[in-house]
C-alpha positions as CSV (number, residue, x, y, z in Angstrom):
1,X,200.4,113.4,-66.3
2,X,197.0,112.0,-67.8
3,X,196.2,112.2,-71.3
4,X,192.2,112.4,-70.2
5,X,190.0,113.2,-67.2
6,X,186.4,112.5,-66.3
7,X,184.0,114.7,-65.0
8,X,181.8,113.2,-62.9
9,X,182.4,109.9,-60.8
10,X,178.8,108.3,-60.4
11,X,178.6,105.4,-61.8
12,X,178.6,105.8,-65.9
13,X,182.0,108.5,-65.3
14,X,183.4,105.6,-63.0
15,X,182.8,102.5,-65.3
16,X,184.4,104.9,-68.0
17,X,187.3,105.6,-66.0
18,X,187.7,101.9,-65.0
19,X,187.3,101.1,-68.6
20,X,190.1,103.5,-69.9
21,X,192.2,102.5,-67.0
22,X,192.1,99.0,-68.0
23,X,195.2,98.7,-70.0
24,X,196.9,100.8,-67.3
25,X,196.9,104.3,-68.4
26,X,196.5,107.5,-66.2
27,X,193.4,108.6,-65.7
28,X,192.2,111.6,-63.3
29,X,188.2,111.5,-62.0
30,X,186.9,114.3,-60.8
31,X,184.1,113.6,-58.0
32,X,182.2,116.3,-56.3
33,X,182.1,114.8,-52.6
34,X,185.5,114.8,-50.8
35,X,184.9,111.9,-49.3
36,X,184.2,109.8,-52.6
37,X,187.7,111.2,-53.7
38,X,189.2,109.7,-50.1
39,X,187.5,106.4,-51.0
40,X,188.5,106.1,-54.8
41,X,192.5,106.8,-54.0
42,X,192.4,105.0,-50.7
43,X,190.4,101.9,-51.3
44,X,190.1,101.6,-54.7
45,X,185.9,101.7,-54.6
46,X,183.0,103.4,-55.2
47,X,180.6,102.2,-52.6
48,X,178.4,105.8,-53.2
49,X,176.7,104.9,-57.2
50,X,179.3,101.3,-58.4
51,X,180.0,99.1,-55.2
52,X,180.6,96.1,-57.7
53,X,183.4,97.8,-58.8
54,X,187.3,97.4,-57.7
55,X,189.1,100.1,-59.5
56,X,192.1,100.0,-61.6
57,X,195.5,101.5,-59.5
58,X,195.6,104.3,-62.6
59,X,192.7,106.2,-61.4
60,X,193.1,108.9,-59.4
61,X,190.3,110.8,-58.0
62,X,190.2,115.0,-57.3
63,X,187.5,117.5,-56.1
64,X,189.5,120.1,-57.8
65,X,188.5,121.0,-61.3
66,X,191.4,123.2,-61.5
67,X,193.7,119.6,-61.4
68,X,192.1,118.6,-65.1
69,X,192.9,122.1,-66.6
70,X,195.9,121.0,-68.7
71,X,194.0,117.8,-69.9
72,X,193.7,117.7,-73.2
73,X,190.3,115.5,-73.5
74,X,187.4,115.3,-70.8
75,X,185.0,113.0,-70.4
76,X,182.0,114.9,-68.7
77,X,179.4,112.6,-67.0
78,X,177.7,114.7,-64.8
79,X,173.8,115.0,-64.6
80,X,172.4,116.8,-67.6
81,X,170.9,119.2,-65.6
82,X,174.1,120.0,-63.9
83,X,176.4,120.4,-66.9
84,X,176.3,124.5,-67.3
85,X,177.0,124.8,-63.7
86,X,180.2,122.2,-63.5
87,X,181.4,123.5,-67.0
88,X,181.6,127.0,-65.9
89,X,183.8,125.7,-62.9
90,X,186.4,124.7,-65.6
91,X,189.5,126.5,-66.5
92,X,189.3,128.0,-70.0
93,X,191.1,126.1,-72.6
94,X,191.1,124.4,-76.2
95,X,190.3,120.6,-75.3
96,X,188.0,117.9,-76.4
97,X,185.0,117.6,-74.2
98,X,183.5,114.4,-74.4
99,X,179.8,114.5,-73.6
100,X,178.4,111.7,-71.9
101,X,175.7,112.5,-70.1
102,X,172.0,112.1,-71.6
103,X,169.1,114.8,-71.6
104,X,168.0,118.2,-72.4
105,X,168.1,121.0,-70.2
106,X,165.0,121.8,-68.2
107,X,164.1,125.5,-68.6
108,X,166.1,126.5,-71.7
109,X,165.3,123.1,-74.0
110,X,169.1,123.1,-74.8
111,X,170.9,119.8,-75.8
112,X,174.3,119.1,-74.2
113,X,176.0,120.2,-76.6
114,X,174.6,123.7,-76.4
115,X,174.9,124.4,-73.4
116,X,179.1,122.7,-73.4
117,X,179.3,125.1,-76.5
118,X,177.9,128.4,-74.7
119,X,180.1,127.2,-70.9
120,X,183.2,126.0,-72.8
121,X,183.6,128.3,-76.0
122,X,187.2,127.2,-76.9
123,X,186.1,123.5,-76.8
124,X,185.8,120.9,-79.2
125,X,183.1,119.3,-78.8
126,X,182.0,115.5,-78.9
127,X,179.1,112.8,-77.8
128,X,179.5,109.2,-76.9
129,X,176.2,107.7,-76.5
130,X,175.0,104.1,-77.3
131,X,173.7,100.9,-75.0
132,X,175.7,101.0,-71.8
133,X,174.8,99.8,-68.4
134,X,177.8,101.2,-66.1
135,X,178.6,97.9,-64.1
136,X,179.0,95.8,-67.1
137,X,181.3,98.3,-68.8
138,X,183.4,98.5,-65.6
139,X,183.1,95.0,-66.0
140,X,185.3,94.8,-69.0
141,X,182.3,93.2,-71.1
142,X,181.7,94.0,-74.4
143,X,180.3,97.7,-75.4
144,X,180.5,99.4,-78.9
145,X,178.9,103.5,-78.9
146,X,178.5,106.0,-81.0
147,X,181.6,108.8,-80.6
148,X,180.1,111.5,-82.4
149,X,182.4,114.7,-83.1
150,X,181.4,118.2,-84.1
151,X,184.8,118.3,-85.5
152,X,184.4,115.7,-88.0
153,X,186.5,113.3,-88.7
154,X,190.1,115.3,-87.7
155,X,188.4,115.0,-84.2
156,X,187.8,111.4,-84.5
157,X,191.2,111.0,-84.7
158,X,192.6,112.7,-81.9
159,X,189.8,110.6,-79.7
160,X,189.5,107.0,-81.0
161,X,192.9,106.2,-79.7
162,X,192.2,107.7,-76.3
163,X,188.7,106.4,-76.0
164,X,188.7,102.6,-77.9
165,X,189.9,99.5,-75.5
166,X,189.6,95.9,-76.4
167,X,186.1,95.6,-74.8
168,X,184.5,99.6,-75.6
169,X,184.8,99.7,-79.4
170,X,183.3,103.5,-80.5
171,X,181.8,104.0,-84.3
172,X,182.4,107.3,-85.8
173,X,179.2,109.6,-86.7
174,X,179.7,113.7,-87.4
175,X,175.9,113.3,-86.0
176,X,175.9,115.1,-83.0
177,X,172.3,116.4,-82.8
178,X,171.2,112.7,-83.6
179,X,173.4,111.3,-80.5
180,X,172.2,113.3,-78.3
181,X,168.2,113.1,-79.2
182,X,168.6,109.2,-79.1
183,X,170.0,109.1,-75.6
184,X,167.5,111.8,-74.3
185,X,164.4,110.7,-75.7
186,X,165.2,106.9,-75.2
187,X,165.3,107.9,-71.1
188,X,161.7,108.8,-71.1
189,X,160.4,106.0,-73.3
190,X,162.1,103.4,-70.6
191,X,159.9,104.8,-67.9
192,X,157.1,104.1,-70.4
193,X,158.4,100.3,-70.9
194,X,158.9,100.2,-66.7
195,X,155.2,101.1,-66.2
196,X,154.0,98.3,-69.0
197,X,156.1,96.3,-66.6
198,X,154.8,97.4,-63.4
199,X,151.3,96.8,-64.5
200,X,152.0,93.2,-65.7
201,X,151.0,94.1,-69.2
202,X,153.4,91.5,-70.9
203,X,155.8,91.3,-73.5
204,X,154.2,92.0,-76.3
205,X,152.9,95.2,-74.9
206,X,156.3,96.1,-74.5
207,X,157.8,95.1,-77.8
208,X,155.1,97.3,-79.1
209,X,155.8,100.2,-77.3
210,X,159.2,100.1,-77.7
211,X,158.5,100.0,-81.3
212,X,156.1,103.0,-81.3
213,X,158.5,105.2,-78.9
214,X,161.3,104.3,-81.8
215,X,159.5,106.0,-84.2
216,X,158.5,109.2,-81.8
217,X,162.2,109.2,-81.9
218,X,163.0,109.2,-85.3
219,X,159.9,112.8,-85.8
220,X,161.6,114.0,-83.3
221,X,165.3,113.6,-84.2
222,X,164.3,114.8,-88.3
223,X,162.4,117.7,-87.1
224,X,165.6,119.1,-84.9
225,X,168.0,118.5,-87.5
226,X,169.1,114.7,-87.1
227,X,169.9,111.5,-89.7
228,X,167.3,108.8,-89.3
229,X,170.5,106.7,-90.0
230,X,171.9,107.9,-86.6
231,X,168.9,107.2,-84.4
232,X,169.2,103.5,-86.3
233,X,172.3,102.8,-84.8
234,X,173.7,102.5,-81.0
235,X,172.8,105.6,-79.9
236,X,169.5,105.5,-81.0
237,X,167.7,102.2,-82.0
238,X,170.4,100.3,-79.9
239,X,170.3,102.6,-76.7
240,X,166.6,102.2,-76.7
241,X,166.6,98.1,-76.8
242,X,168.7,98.1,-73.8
243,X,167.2,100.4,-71.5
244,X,163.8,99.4,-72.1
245,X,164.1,95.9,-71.5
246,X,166.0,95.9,-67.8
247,X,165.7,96.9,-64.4
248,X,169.6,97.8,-64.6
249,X,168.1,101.0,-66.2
250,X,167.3,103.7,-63.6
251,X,164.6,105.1,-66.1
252,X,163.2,101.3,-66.6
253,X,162.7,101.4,-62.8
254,X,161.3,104.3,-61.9
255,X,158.7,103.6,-64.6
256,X,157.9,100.1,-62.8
257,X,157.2,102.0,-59.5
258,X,155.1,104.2,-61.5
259,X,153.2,101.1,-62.7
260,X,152.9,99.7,-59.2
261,X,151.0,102.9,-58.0
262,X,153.8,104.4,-56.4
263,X,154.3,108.8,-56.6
264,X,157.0,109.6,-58.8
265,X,158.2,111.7,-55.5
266,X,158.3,108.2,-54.1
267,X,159.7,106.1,-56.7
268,X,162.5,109.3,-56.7
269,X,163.2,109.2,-53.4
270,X,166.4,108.3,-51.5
271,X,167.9,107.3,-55.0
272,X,171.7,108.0,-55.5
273,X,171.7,107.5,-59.0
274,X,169.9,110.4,-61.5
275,X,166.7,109.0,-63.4
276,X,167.5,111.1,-66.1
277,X,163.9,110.9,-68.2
278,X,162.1,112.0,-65.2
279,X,163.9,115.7,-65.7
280,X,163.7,115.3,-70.3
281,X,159.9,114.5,-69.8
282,X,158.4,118.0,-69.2
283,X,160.8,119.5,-71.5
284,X,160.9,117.6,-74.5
285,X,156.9,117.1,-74.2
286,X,157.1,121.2,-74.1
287,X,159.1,120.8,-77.3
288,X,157.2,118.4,-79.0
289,X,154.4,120.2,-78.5
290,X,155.7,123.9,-79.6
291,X,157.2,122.2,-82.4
292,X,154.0,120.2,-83.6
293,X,155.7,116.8,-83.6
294,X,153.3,113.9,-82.4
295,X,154.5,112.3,-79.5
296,X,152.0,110.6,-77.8
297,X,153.7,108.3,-75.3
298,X,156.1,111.1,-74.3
299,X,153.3,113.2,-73.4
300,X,151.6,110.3,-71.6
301,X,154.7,109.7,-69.2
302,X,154.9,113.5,-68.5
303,X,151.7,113.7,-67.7
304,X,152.0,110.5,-65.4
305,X,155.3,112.2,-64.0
306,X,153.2,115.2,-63.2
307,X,150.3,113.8,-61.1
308,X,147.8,114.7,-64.1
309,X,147.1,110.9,-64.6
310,X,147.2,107.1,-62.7
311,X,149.0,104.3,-64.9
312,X,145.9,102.8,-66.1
313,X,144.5,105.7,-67.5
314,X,147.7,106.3,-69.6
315,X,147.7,102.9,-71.1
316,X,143.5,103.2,-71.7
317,X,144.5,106.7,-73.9
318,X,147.1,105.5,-76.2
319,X,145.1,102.5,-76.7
320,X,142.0,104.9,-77.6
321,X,144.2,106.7,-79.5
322,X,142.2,106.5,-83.4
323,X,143.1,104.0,-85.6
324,X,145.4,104.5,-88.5
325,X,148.1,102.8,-90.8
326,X,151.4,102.2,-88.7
327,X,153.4,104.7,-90.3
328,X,151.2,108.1,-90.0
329,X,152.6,110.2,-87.1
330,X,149.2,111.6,-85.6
Protein backbone atom coordinates (compact mmCIF):
# COMPACT_ATOMS: atom_id res chain seq x y z
CA UNK A 1 0.00 0.00 0.00
CA UNK A 2 1.16 3.75 -0.79
CA UNK A 3 2.20 5.98 1.79
CA UNK A 4 0.75 9.03 -0.62
CA UNK A 5 -1.60 9.66 -3.55
CA UNK A 6 -2.12 12.44 -5.98
CA UNK A 7 -5.11 14.00 -6.98
CA UNK A 8 -5.11 14.99 -10.19
CA UNK A 9 -2.87 13.63 -13.15
CA UNK A 10 -2.37 16.59 -15.64
CA UNK A 11 0.73 17.44 -15.93
CA UNK A 12 2.06 19.34 -12.50
CA UNK A 13 0.06 16.01 -10.38
CA UNK A 14 2.05 13.74 -12.90
CA UNK A 15 5.62 15.29 -12.71
CA UNK A 16 4.88 15.10 -8.90
CA UNK A 17 4.12 11.57 -9.01
CA UNK A 18 7.09 10.77 -11.33
CA UNK A 19 9.15 12.84 -8.93
CA UNK A 20 8.10 10.92 -5.72
CA UNK A 21 8.34 7.70 -7.64
CA UNK A 22 11.81 8.24 -8.44
CA UNK A 23 13.51 6.42 -5.71
CA UNK A 24 10.91 3.69 -6.34
CA UNK A 25 8.27 4.11 -3.89
CA UNK A 26 4.43 3.47 -4.27
CA UNK A 27 2.56 5.95 -5.46
CA UNK A 28 -1.34 5.94 -6.50
CA UNK A 29 -2.53 8.89 -9.18
CA UNK A 30 -5.82 9.56 -9.34
CA UNK A 31 -6.87 10.77 -13.05
CA UNK A 32 -10.41 11.67 -13.95
CA UNK A 33 -10.55 10.10 -17.58
CA UNK A 34 -10.58 6.26 -17.61
CA UNK A 35 -8.74 6.08 -20.42
CA UNK A 36 -5.65 8.26 -18.96
CA UNK A 37 -5.71 5.62 -16.14
CA UNK A 38 -5.57 2.67 -19.08
CA UNK A 39 -2.59 4.64 -20.54
CA UNK A 40 -0.55 5.48 -17.26
CA UNK A 41 -0.70 1.55 -15.95
CA UNK A 42 -0.44 0.11 -19.44
CA UNK A 43 2.22 2.22 -21.17
CA UNK A 44 3.78 4.07 -18.70
CA UNK A 45 2.73 7.67 -20.44
CA UNK A 46 0.81 10.58 -20.28
CA UNK A 47 0.40 11.54 -23.89
CA UNK A 48 -3.09 13.77 -22.67
CA UNK A 49 -1.04 17.07 -20.55
CA UNK A 50 3.20 15.36 -20.22
CA UNK A 51 4.06 13.29 -23.45
CA UNK A 52 7.83 13.89 -22.54
CA UNK A 53 7.35 11.90 -19.87
CA UNK A 54 8.16 7.90 -19.29
CA UNK A 55 6.78 7.07 -15.90
CA UNK A 56 8.37 5.40 -13.09
CA UNK A 57 6.89 1.39 -12.76
CA UNK A 58 5.62 2.64 -8.97
CA UNK A 59 2.91 4.69 -10.24
CA UNK A 60 -0.29 3.40 -10.43
CA UNK A 61 -3.09 5.21 -11.86
CA UNK A 62 -7.12 5.01 -10.57
CA UNK A 63 -10.45 6.81 -11.39
CA UNK A 64 -11.62 5.82 -8.12
CA UNK A 65 -11.26 8.22 -5.34
CA UNK A 66 -12.51 5.72 -3.01
CA UNK A 67 -8.84 3.71 -3.82
CA UNK A 68 -6.89 6.80 -1.95
CA UNK A 69 -9.18 6.71 1.18
CA UNK A 70 -6.73 4.98 3.59
CA UNK A 71 -3.83 7.32 2.34
CA UNK A 72 -2.43 9.04 4.76
CA UNK A 73 -1.09 12.15 2.63
CA UNK A 74 -2.65 13.53 -0.74
CA UNK A 75 -1.26 15.59 -3.07
CA UNK A 76 -4.26 17.42 -4.75
CA UNK A 77 -3.42 19.07 -8.19
CA UNK A 78 -6.53 19.52 -9.60
CA UNK A 79 -7.70 22.94 -11.21
CA UNK A 80 -8.43 25.53 -8.64
CA UNK A 81 -11.67 25.87 -9.69
CA UNK A 82 -12.41 22.34 -9.39
CA UNK A 83 -11.06 21.54 -5.92
CA UNK A 84 -14.52 21.78 -3.82
CA UNK A 85 -16.14 19.62 -6.25
CA UNK A 86 -13.19 16.68 -6.29
CA UNK A 87 -12.66 17.19 -2.45
CA UNK A 88 -16.26 16.43 -1.66
CA UNK A 89 -15.78 13.09 -3.76
CA UNK A 90 -13.26 12.05 -1.07
CA UNK A 91 -13.85 9.67 1.73
CA UNK A 92 -13.87 11.46 5.13
CA UNK A 93 -10.68 10.99 7.09
CA UNK A 94 -7.76 12.61 9.11
CA UNK A 95 -4.94 12.98 6.38
CA UNK A 96 -2.56 15.53 5.11
CA UNK A 97 -3.86 17.24 2.06
CA UNK A 98 -1.21 18.70 0.16
CA UNK A 99 -2.39 21.62 -1.85
CA UNK A 100 -0.86 22.13 -5.05
CA UNK A 101 -2.84 23.69 -7.23
CA UNK A 102 -2.73 27.75 -7.71
CA UNK A 103 -5.76 30.24 -7.64
CA UNK A 104 -8.67 31.60 -5.95
CA UNK A 105 -12.03 30.47 -6.28
CA UNK A 106 -14.22 32.31 -8.77
CA UNK A 107 -17.53 33.30 -7.13
CA UNK A 108 -16.78 32.94 -3.43
CA UNK A 109 -12.96 34.63 -3.45
CA UNK A 110 -11.85 31.68 -1.31
CA UNK A 111 -8.13 30.52 -1.24
CA UNK A 112 -7.42 26.82 -1.54
CA UNK A 113 -7.12 26.29 1.57
CA UNK A 114 -10.56 27.49 2.46
CA UNK A 115 -12.36 25.87 0.45
CA UNK A 116 -9.93 22.13 1.38
CA UNK A 117 -10.77 23.31 4.98
CA UNK A 118 -14.73 23.65 4.48
CA UNK A 119 -14.75 20.04 1.82
CA UNK A 120 -12.28 18.15 4.02
CA UNK A 121 -12.89 19.21 7.79
CA UNK A 122 -10.79 16.40 9.40
CA UNK A 123 -7.79 17.35 7.20
CA UNK A 124 -4.62 18.74 7.90
CA UNK A 125 -3.84 21.00 5.75
CA UNK A 126 -0.66 22.09 3.65
CA UNK A 127 0.66 24.18 0.38
CA UNK A 128 3.57 23.43 -1.82
CA UNK A 129 4.03 26.20 -4.10
CA UNK A 130 7.31 27.66 -5.57
CA UNK A 131 9.00 27.82 -9.38
CA UNK A 132 8.10 24.59 -11.11
CA UNK A 133 7.62 23.88 -14.66
CA UNK A 134 6.09 20.12 -14.70
CA UNK A 135 8.38 18.63 -17.46
CA UNK A 136 11.45 19.60 -15.89
CA UNK A 137 10.48 18.27 -12.51
CA UNK A 138 9.46 14.94 -14.03
CA UNK A 139 12.65 15.42 -15.39
CA UNK A 140 14.48 14.84 -12.25
CA UNK A 141 16.09 18.50 -12.54
CA UNK A 142 16.61 20.55 -9.75
CA UNK A 143 13.46 22.18 -7.84
CA UNK A 144 13.36 23.59 -4.23
CA UNK A 145 9.36 24.93 -3.07
CA UNK A 146 7.91 26.24 -0.40
CA UNK A 147 5.90 23.29 1.83
CA UNK A 148 3.82 25.36 3.86
CA UNK A 149 1.82 23.60 6.78
CA UNK A 150 -1.17 24.94 8.74
CA UNK A 151 0.08 22.56 11.32
CA UNK A 152 3.28 24.06 11.96
CA UNK A 153 6.17 22.47 12.26
CA UNK A 154 4.72 18.76 13.82
CA UNK A 155 3.16 18.76 10.17
CA UNK A 156 6.45 19.40 8.58
CA UNK A 157 7.58 16.55 9.95
CA UNK A 158 5.27 14.00 9.00
CA UNK A 159 5.69 15.52 5.21
CA UNK A 160 9.33 16.41 4.46
CA UNK A 161 10.21 12.78 4.38
CA UNK A 162 7.33 11.88 2.10
CA UNK A 163 7.71 14.82 -0.08
CA UNK A 164 11.82 15.70 -0.31
CA UNK A 165 13.89 13.67 -3.16
CA UNK A 166 17.36 14.34 -4.14
CA UNK A 167 16.29 16.76 -7.00
CA UNK A 168 12.73 18.46 -5.12
CA UNK A 169 14.21 19.93 -1.94
CA UNK A 170 10.90 21.71 0.00
CA UNK A 171 11.65 24.81 2.71
CA UNK A 172 9.47 24.88 5.64
CA UNK A 173 7.13 28.08 6.06
CA UNK A 174 3.86 28.01 8.69
CA UNK A 175 2.83 30.77 5.87
CA UNK A 176 0.06 29.39 4.31
CA UNK A 177 -1.94 32.52 3.31
CA UNK A 178 1.35 33.84 1.83
CA UNK A 179 1.87 30.50 -0.37
CA UNK A 180 -1.02 30.50 -1.75
CA UNK A 181 -1.36 34.52 -2.74
CA UNK A 182 2.15 34.19 -4.40
CA UNK A 183 1.12 31.37 -6.65
CA UNK A 184 -2.28 32.98 -7.51
CA UNK A 185 -1.45 36.40 -8.08
CA UNK A 186 1.88 35.48 -9.90
CA UNK A 187 -0.56 33.54 -12.66
CA UNK A 188 -2.17 36.75 -13.68
CA UNK A 189 1.03 38.86 -13.70
CA UNK A 190 2.52 36.12 -16.36
CA UNK A 191 -0.25 36.92 -18.77
CA UNK A 192 0.78 40.57 -18.16
CA UNK A 193 4.65 39.62 -18.98
CA UNK A 194 3.24 37.27 -22.19
CA UNK A 195 1.40 40.36 -23.63
CA UNK A 196 4.77 42.75 -23.25
CA UNK A 197 6.00 39.78 -25.17
CA UNK A 198 3.47 39.52 -27.78
CA UNK A 199 3.75 43.14 -28.53
CA UNK A 200 7.53 43.03 -28.91
CA UNK A 201 7.98 45.53 -26.18
CA UNK A 202 11.48 44.23 -24.99
CA UNK A 203 13.19 43.22 -22.00
CA UNK A 204 13.29 45.87 -20.14
CA UNK A 205 9.70 46.45 -20.32
CA UNK A 206 9.37 43.16 -18.87
CA UNK A 207 11.97 43.33 -16.14
CA UNK A 208 9.92 46.36 -15.14
CA UNK A 209 6.76 44.83 -15.04
CA UNK A 210 7.71 42.03 -13.36
CA UNK A 211 9.12 44.26 -10.77
CA UNK A 212 5.92 46.34 -10.39
CA UNK A 213 3.54 43.07 -10.40
CA UNK A 214 6.04 41.92 -7.32
CA UNK A 215 5.13 44.57 -5.38
CA UNK A 216 1.14 44.38 -6.23
CA UNK A 217 1.97 41.10 -4.72
CA UNK A 218 3.48 41.98 -1.71
CA UNK A 219 -0.18 44.95 -0.90
CA UNK A 220 -1.92 42.29 -1.64
CA UNK A 221 -0.39 39.36 0.36
CA UNK A 222 -0.06 42.04 3.76
CA UNK A 223 -3.55 43.21 3.40
CA UNK A 224 -5.00 39.39 3.50
CA UNK A 225 -2.89 38.43 6.26
CA UNK A 226 0.59 37.29 4.71
CA UNK A 227 4.64 37.80 5.63
CA UNK A 228 6.34 39.93 3.02
CA UNK A 229 9.18 37.41 3.88
CA UNK A 230 7.07 34.57 2.32
CA UNK A 231 6.13 36.27 -0.92
CA UNK A 232 10.27 36.94 -0.96
CA UNK A 233 10.97 33.49 -1.25
CA UNK A 234 10.04 30.52 -3.85
CA UNK A 235 6.58 30.81 -3.72
CA UNK A 236 6.41 34.25 -4.22
CA UNK A 237 9.37 36.32 -5.63
CA UNK A 238 10.83 32.99 -7.00
CA UNK A 239 7.40 31.65 -8.61
CA UNK A 240 6.97 34.94 -10.29
CA UNK A 241 10.72 34.98 -12.06
CA UNK A 242 9.94 31.82 -13.54
CA UNK A 243 6.66 32.05 -14.97
CA UNK A 244 7.04 35.39 -16.33
CA UNK A 245 10.01 34.87 -18.21
CA UNK A 246 8.93 31.51 -20.49
CA UNK A 247 6.67 30.26 -22.85
CA UNK A 248 6.77 26.84 -20.70
CA UNK A 249 4.26 28.85 -18.58
CA UNK A 250 0.59 28.40 -19.76
CA UNK A 251 -0.19 31.89 -18.22
CA UNK A 252 3.05 33.39 -20.02
CA UNK A 253 1.38 32.11 -23.27
CA UNK A 254 -1.86 32.95 -23.21
CA UNK A 255 -0.74 36.53 -22.45
CA UNK A 256 1.51 36.43 -25.76
CA UNK A 257 -1.67 35.59 -27.80
CA UNK A 258 -3.30 38.33 -26.06
CA UNK A 259 -0.44 40.56 -27.31
CA UNK A 260 -0.68 39.26 -30.80
CA UNK A 261 -4.35 40.38 -31.05
CA UNK A 262 -5.76 37.11 -30.56
CA UNK A 263 -9.45 36.77 -28.19
CA UNK A 264 -8.79 35.37 -25.05
CA UNK A 265 -11.67 32.77 -26.25
CA UNK A 266 -9.11 32.08 -28.85
CA UNK A 267 -5.87 32.04 -27.19
CA UNK A 268 -8.20 29.47 -24.65
CA UNK A 269 -9.24 27.41 -27.04
CA UNK A 270 -8.48 23.66 -27.67
CA UNK A 271 -5.93 23.89 -24.77
CA UNK A 272 -5.50 20.73 -22.48
CA UNK A 273 -3.72 22.31 -19.96
CA UNK A 274 -5.64 25.04 -17.42
CA UNK A 275 -4.34 28.72 -17.73
CA UNK A 276 -4.94 29.27 -14.30
CA UNK A 277 -4.68 33.40 -14.22
CA UNK A 278 -7.31 33.67 -16.78
CA UNK A 279 -10.02 32.26 -14.01
CA UNK A 280 -7.86 34.45 -10.60
CA UNK A 281 -8.07 37.65 -12.88
CA UNK A 282 -11.81 38.73 -12.35
CA UNK A 283 -11.68 37.56 -8.87
CA UNK A 284 -8.75 38.88 -7.34
CA UNK A 285 -9.27 42.31 -9.41
CA UNK A 286 -12.90 42.05 -7.51
CA UNK A 287 -10.87 41.69 -4.33
CA UNK A 288 -8.51 44.17 -4.86
CA UNK A 289 -10.91 46.48 -5.60
CA UNK A 290 -13.45 45.77 -2.53
CA UNK A 291 -10.54 45.73 -0.45
CA UNK A 292 -8.89 49.10 -1.63
CA UNK A 293 -5.51 47.61 -2.47
CA UNK A 294 -3.93 49.25 -5.74
CA UNK A 295 -3.47 46.92 -8.30
CA UNK A 296 -3.10 48.42 -11.40
CA UNK A 297 -1.70 45.78 -13.75
CA UNK A 298 -4.11 43.14 -12.33
CA UNK A 299 -6.91 45.20 -13.18
CA UNK A 300 -5.40 45.89 -16.64
CA UNK A 301 -5.19 42.12 -17.62
CA UNK A 302 -8.78 41.53 -16.39
CA UNK A 303 -9.97 44.05 -18.19
CA UNK A 304 -8.00 42.83 -21.32
CA UNK A 305 -9.37 39.18 -20.42
CA UNK A 306 -12.83 40.67 -20.50
CA UNK A 307 -13.05 42.29 -23.95
CA UNK A 308 -13.17 45.83 -22.15
CA UNK A 309 -9.72 46.76 -23.76
CA UNK A 310 -7.08 45.87 -26.92
CA UNK A 311 -3.31 45.29 -25.72
CA UNK A 312 -2.09 48.57 -26.69
CA UNK A 313 -4.38 50.44 -24.80
CA UNK A 314 -3.48 48.52 -21.58
CA UNK A 315 0.11 49.25 -21.95
CA UNK A 316 -0.80 53.23 -23.01
CA UNK A 317 -2.77 53.34 -19.34
CA UNK A 318 -0.26 52.05 -16.96
CA UNK A 319 2.18 54.07 -18.71
CA UNK A 320 -0.25 57.29 -18.14
CA UNK A 321 -0.61 56.13 -14.91
CA UNK A 322 0.72 59.65 -12.74
CA UNK A 323 4.02 59.91 -11.73
CA UNK A 324 5.19 59.12 -8.24
CA UNK A 325 8.23 57.79 -6.09
CA UNK A 326 8.64 53.94 -6.74
CA UNK A 327 7.46 52.78 -3.58
CA UNK A 328 3.83 54.66 -3.14
CA UNK A 329 1.06 52.08 -3.94
CA UNK A 330 -1.49 54.34 -5.83
Amino acid sequence: MPAVGVIGAGAWGTALAQSLASDGSPVLLWAREAELVEEINAARTNSLFLPSARLAPSIRATADLADLADLPVLLVVTPAQHLARVLSGLPAARRDLVLCSKGIEAGSGRLMSDVAAQAAPDAAIAVLSGPTFAHEVAAGLPTAVTLACGGGEEQWYRLAPVISRPMLRPYYSDDVIGAEIGGAVKNVLAIACGVVEGLGLGQNARAALIARGYAEMVRFGLARGARAETLAGLCGLGDLVLTCSSMSSRNFSLGKGLGEGMSAADALAGKNSVAEGAHTAPVLADLARREGVSMPIVAAVNGLLSGAMPAHGVVSDLLSRPLKAEGESA
